[in-house]
C-alpha positions as CSV (number, residue, x, y, z in Angstrom):
1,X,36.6,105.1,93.2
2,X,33.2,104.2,92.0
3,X,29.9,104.3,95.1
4,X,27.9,101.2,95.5
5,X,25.5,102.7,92.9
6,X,28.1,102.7,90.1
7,X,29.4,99.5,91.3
8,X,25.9,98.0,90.2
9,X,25.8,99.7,87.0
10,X,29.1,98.5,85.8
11,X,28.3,94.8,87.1
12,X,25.3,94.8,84.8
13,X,27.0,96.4,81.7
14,X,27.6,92.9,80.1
15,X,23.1,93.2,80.3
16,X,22.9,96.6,78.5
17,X,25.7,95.8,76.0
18,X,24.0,92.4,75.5
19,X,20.8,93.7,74.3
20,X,22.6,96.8,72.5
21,X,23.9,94.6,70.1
22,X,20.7,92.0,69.6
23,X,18.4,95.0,69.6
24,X,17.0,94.3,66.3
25,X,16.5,90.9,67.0
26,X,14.6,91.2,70.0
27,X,12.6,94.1,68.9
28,X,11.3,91.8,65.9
29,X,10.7,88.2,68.5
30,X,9.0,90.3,70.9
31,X,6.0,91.6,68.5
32,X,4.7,87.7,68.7
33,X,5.9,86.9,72.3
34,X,8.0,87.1,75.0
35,X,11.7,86.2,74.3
36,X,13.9,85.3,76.5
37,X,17.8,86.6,76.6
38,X,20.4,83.7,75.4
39,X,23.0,85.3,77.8
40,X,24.5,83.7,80.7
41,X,23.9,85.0,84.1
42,X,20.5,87.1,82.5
43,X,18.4,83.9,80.8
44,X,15.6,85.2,83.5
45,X,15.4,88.2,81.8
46,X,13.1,88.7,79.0
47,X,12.2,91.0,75.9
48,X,8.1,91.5,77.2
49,X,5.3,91.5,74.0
50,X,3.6,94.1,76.2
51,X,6.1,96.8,74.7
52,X,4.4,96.7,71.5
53,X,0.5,98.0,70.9
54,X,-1.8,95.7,71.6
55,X,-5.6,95.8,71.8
56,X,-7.6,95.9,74.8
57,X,-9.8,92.8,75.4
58,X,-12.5,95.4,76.8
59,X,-12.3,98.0,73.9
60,X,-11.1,98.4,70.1
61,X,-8.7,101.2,71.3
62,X,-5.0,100.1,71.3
63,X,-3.3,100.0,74.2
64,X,-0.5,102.4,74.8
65,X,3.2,101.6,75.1
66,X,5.1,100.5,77.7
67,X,7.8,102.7,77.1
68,X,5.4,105.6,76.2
69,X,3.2,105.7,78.9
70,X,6.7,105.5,81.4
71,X,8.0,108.6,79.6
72,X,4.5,110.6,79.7
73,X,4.3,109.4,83.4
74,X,7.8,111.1,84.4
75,X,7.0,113.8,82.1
76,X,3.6,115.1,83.5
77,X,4.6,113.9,87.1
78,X,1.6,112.0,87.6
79,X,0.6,108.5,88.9
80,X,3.9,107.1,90.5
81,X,3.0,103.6,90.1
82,X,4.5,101.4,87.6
83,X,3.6,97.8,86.2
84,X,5.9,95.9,85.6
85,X,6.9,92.8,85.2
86,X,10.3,91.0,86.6
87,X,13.3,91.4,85.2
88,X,11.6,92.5,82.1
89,X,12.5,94.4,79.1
90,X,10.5,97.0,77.5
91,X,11.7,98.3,73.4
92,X,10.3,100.7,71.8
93,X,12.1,102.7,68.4
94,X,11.0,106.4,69.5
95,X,11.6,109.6,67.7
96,X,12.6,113.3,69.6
97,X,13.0,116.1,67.4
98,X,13.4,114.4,64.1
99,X,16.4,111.9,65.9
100,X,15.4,108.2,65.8
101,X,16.2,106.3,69.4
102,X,16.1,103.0,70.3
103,X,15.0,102.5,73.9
104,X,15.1,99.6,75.9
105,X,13.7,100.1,79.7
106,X,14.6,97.2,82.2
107,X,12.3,96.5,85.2
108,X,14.9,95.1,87.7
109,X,12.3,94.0,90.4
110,X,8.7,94.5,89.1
111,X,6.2,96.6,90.1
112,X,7.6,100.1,91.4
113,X,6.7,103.3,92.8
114,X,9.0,106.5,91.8
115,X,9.4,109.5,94.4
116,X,9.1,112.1,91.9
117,X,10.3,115.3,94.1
118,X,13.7,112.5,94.8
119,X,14.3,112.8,90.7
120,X,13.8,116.4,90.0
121,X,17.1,117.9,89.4
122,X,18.0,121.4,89.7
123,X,21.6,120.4,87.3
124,X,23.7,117.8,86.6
125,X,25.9,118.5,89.5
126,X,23.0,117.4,92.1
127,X,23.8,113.9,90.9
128,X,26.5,114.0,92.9
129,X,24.1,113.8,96.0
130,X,21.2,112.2,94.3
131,X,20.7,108.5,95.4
132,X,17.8,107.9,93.5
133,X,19.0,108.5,90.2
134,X,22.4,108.2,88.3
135,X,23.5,108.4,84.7
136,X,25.9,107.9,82.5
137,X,27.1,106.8,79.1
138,X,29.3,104.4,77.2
139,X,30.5,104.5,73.2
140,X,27.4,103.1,72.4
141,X,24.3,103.9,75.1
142,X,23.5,106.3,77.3
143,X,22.1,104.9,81.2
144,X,19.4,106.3,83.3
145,X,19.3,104.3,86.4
146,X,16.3,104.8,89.6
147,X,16.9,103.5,92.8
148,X,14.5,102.4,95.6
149,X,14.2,103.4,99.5
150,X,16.8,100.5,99.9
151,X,19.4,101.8,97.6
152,X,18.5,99.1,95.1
153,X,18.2,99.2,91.4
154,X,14.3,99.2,90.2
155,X,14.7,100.4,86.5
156,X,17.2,101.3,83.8
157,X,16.2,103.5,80.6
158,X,18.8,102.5,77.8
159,X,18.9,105.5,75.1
160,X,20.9,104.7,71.9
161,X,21.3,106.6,69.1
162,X,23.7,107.2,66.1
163,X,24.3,110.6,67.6
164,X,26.9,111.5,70.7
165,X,26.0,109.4,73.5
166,X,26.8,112.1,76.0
167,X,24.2,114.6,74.4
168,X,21.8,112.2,74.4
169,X,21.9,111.5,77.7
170,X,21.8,114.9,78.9
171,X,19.0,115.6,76.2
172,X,16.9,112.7,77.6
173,X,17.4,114.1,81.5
174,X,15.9,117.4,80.1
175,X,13.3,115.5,78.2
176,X,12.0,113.2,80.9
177,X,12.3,116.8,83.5
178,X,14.9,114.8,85.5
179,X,16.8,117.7,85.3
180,X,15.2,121.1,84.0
181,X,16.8,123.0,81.4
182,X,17.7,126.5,82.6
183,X,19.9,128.9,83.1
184,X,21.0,127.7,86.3
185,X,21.8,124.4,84.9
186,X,23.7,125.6,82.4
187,X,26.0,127.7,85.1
188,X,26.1,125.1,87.1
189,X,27.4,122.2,85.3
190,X,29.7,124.6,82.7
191,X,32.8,123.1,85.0
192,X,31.6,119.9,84.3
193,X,31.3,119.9,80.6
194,X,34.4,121.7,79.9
195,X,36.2,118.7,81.6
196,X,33.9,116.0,79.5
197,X,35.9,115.0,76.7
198,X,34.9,113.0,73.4
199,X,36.8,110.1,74.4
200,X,35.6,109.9,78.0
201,X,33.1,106.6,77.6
202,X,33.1,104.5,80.9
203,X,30.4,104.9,83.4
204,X,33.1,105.4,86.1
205,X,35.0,108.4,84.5
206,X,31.4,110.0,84.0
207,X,30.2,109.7,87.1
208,X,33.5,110.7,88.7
209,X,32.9,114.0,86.9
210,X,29.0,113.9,87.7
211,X,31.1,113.9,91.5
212,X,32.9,116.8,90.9
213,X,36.1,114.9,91.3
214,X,39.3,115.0,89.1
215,X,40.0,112.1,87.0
216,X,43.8,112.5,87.5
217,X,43.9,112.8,91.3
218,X,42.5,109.1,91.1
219,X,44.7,106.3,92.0
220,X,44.2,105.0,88.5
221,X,46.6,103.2,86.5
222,X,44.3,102.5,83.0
223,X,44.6,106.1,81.7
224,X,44.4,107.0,78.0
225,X,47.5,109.1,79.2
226,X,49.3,106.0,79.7
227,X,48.5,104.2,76.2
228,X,49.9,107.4,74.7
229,X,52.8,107.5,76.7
230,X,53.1,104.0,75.7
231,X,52.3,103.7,71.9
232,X,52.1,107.2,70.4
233,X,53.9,107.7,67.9
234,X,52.1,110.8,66.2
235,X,50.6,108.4,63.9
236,X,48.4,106.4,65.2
237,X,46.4,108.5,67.8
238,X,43.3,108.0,66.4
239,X,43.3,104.3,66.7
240,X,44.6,104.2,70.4
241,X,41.8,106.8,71.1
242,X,39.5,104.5,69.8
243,X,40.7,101.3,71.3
244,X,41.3,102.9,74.9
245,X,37.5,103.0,76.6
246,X,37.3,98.9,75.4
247,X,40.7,98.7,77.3
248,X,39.4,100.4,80.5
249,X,36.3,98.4,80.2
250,X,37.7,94.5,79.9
251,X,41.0,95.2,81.5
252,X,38.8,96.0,84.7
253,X,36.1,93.2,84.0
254,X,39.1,90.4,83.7
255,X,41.0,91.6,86.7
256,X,43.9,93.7,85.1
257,X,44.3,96.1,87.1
258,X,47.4,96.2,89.4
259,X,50.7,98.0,88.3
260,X,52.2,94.4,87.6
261,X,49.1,92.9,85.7
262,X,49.0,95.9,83.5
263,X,52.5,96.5,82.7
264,X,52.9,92.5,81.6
265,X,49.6,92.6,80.1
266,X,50.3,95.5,77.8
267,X,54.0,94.7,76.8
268,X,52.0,91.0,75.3
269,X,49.8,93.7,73.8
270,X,51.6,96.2,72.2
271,X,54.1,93.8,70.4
272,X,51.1,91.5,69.0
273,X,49.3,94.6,68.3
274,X,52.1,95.9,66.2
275,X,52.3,98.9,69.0
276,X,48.3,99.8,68.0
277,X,49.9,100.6,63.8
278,X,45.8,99.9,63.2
279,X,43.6,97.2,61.9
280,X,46.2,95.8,59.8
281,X,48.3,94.7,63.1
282,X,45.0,93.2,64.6
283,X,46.0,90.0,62.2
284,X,49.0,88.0,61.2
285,X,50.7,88.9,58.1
286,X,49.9,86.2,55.5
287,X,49.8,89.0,52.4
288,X,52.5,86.2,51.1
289,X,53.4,86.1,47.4
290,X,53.2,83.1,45.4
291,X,56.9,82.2,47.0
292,X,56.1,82.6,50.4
293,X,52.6,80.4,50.1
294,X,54.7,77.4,48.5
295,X,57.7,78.1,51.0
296,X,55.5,78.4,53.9
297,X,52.1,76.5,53.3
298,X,52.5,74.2,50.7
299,X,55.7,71.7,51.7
300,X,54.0,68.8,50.8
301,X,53.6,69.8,48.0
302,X,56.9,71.5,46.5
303,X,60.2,71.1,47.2
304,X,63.5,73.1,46.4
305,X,65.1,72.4,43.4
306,X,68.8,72.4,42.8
307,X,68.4,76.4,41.3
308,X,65.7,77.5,42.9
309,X,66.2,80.5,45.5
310,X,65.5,80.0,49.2
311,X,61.7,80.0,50.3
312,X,60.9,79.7,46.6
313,X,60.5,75.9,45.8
314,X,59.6,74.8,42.2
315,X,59.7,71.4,42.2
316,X,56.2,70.4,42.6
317,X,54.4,66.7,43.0
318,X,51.2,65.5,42.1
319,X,49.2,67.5,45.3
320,X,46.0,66.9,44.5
321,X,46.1,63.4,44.2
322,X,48.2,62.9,46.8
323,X,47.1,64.9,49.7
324,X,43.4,65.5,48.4
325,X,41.7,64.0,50.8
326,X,44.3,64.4,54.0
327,X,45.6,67.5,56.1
328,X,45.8,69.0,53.1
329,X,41.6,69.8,52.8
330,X,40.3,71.1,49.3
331,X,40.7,74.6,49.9
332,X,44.9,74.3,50.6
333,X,45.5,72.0,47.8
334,X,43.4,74.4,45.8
335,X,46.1,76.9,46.9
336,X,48.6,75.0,46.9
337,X,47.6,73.8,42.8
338,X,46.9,77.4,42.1
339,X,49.6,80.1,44.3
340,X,49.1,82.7,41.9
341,X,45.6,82.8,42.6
342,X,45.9,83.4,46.1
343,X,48.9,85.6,46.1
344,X,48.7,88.3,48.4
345,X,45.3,88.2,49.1
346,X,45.6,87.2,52.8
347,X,42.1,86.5,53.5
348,X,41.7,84.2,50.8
349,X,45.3,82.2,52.2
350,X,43.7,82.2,55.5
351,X,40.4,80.7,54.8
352,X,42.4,78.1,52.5
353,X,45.2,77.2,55.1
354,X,43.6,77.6,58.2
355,X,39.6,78.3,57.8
356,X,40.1,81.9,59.0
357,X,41.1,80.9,62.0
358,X,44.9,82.8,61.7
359,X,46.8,84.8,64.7
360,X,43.7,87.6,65.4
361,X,43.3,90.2,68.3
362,X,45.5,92.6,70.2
363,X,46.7,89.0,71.4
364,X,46.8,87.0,68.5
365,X,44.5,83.9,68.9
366,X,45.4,81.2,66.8
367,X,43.6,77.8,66.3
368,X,40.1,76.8,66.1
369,X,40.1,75.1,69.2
370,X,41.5,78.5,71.2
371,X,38.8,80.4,69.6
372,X,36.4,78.2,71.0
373,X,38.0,78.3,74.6
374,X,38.3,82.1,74.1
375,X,34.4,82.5,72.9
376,X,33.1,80.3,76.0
377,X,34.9,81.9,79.1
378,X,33.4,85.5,77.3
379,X,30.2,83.7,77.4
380,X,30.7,82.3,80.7
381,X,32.2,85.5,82.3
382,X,29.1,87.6,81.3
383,X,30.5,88.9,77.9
384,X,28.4,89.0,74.6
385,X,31.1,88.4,72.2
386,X,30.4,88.8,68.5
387,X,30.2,85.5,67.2
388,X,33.8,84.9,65.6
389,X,33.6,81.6,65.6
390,X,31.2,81.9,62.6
391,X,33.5,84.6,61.7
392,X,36.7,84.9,62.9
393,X,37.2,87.7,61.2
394,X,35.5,90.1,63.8
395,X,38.6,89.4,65.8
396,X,40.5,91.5,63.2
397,X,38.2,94.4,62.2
398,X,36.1,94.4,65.5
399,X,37.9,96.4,67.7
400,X,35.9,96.0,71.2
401,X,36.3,92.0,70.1
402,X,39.5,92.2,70.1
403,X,40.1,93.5,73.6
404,X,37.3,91.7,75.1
405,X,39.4,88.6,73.7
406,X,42.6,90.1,74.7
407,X,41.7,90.0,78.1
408,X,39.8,87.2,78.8
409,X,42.8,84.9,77.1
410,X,45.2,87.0,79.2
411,X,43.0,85.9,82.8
412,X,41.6,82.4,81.7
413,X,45.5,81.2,81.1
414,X,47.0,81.9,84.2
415,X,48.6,85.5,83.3
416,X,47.5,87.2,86.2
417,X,48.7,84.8,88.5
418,X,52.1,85.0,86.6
419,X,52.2,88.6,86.4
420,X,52.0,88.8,89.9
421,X,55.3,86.5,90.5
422,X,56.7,89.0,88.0
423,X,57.3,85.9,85.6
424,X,57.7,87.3,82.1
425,X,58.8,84.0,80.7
426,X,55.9,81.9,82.1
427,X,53.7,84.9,80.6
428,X,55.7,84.4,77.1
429,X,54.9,80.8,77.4
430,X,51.4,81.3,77.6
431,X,50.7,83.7,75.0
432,X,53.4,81.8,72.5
433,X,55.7,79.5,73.3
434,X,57.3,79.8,69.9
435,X,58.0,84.0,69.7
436,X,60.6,85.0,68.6
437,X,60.2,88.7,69.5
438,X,61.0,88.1,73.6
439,X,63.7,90.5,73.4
440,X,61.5,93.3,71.8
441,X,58.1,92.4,74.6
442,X,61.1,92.5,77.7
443,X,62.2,95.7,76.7
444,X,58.6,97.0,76.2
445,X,57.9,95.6,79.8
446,X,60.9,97.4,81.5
447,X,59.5,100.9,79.5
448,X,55.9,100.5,80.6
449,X,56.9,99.7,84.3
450,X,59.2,103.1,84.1
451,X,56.1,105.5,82.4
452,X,53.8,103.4,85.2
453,X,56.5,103.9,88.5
454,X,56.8,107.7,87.3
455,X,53.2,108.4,87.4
């Protein structure tokens, strides 16, 4: 199981993901002034104007960087002390070898003075005993944590790049002379490596192997090995691959994580999901014909005639004049005037009938007013959610989103609580009261409680 150390880390990862994703936009704010973060739990933090170059008051020559003069200092080994202030954030876009980086360093307490001989690593394995320093890496980031005396976190060096996550991590420990590049390095961590694979992205899993400690000796449920066991079926690998390390992540963060919490939760999933087919089960079908759009969306406004076929009404009223300016907004009764038009292009029918707001996720929210609910317990829990209330789209072609959503819908609604009763109607209740596909989520159930029980 993860130390206290990693414990921290993954507390704070909603922080680093936070200002992954609004890099740009705090990079830009923070030339003029200070900006403060618009996420809950971290509004005290703050994007510092110090990490751009500014000029001395005392002299024309700029001042150097923040971020700069941290990585010269660990570099060179000299002058321990470092300035900072409070729950700050220092950015910087910095270039290694002709690869752009963007760096964001996080001052956790302030002002802080590094034991240098406590940082120098001999290989990667000494991080296993090291409890000044830990890293790891996610899809997007790599993490260089410090510690104090106290075994408290002092500062946090983000690295992200378009590159592999992993090799920029290790690159930056060389770099920085955290860890020295040398023979004996490489012949110590070579067991290490050849366990690392692509798809291994939590914090945990890395540092677990950081540990010398084998990832399937763990009492650990959320495995990749259990998705494929699950949903494989020799098709879609790729896209469970992809989903899995959001899956590990949320599933953790919303409190799915006993046998009976994840066998309910994923039997919801895989149905919804379309048994992870790929984007196009992320969304509900609405790739409807002009039949289906006047069968299914347009009742006010056709009806069946005497010869017409089911779900294919002709018979058609007066629809804009009479529903205009009711349920029916301008967009529908555009539709609804014009089917053809709209025929099987399903965002199009979705934005007309429902404003976008359609069945979306691994769980399929529905509703405007669910979105909403969704989007604020993300907030509220720590998340930072792409804004899909502005777009609901992202629910559909966003795939960390999606399972950030998932999740939070799955705890926020009771389904914890129901999966442990064991209570797979309640849980159907909650997630649609209306499907008509228990038969095929019970049977999923029963099979991922089997794969589960025989692990």
């Amino acid at each position: 199981m993860p130390d206290k150390h990693e414990k921290v880390i993954e507390k704070q990862l909603s922080l680093y993901d936070y200002v992954f994703d609004k890099y740009e936009r705090y990079f830009v704010s923070s030339k003029t002034k200070d900006t403060y973060l618009s996420l809950a739990n971290y509004n005290k933090w703050s994007v510092r104007i110090a990490s751009h170059v500014l000029n001395n008051k005392s002299s024309n020559k700029p001042k150097e960087k923040v971020c700069k003069k941290v990585f010269d200092k660990l570099i060179k080994k000299k002058n321990p002390v470092f300035n900072f202030e409070k729950q700050a954030i220092y950015v910087e876009k910095y270039t290694m070898e002709n690869v752009s980086y963007k760096i964001a360093i996080y001052a956790h307490q302030g002002g802080l003075t590094l034991d240098y001989k406590k940082i120098s690593l001999k290989s990667m394995s000494d991080l296993a005993n090291s409890t000044y320093i830990k890293a790891g890496y996610t899809q997007n980031y790599g993490l260089l944590v410090f510690y104090n005396e106290k075994q408290q976190p002092i500062m946090t060096i983000q690295i992200a790049t378009d590159g592999d996550p992993k090799q920029s991590t290790i690159k930056w420990l060389n770099y920085l002379g955290i860890v020295t590049k040398t023979d004996i390095q490489e012949e110590n961590d070579k067991p290490i490596f050849d366990k690392i694979k692509e798809n291994l992205l939590t914090i945990t899993q890395l540092m677990l192997l950081w540990n010398n400690e084998n990832l399937s000796q763990k009492d650990e449920t959320i495995k990749l090995e259990l998705f494929m066991d699950i949903f494989n079926n020799g098709k879609n690998e790729k896209f469970i691959e992809t989903s899995f390390p959001f899956f590990y992540k949320y599933m953790k963060h919303f409190n799915i994580d006993t046998d009976l919490r994840i066998a309910h939760f994923l039997s919801q999933v895989g149905k919804e999901c379309g048994y992870f087919s790929g984007y196009d089960g992320l969304k509900e079908n609405l790739k409807y014909n002009s039949c289906n759009i006047r069968h299914n969306l347009c009742q006010r406004c056709y009806k069946l005639g005497s010869t017409d076929k089911p779900k294919c009404p002709s018979l058609k009223g007066d629809c804009l004049a009479k529903y205009g300016t009711s349920k029916y907004n301008l967009k529908r009764t555009d539709m609804c005037e014009h089917p053809d038009k709209y025929a099987f292009k399903d965002e199009e029918i979705a934005m007309a009938a429902y404003n976008g707001f359609i069945g979306r996720g691994f769980i399929h929210l529905t509703h405007e007013d669910n979105y909403r609910k969704v989007f604020n317990y993300l907030v509220e829990k720590g998340c930072a959610p792409k804004n899909f209330l502005n777009n609901p789209s992202i629910l559909s072609n966003d795939i960390e989103t999606a399972v950030m959503s998932a999740c939070a819908f799955f705890e926020m609604n009771g389904a914890n609580t129901a999966a442990d009763n064991d209570d797979f109607d309640h849980i159907m209740r909650i997630v649609n009261a209306r499907d008509t596909n228990r038969n095929e989520k019970f049977k999923l159930l029963n099979k991922v409680k089997l794969i589960i029980n025989n692990k």
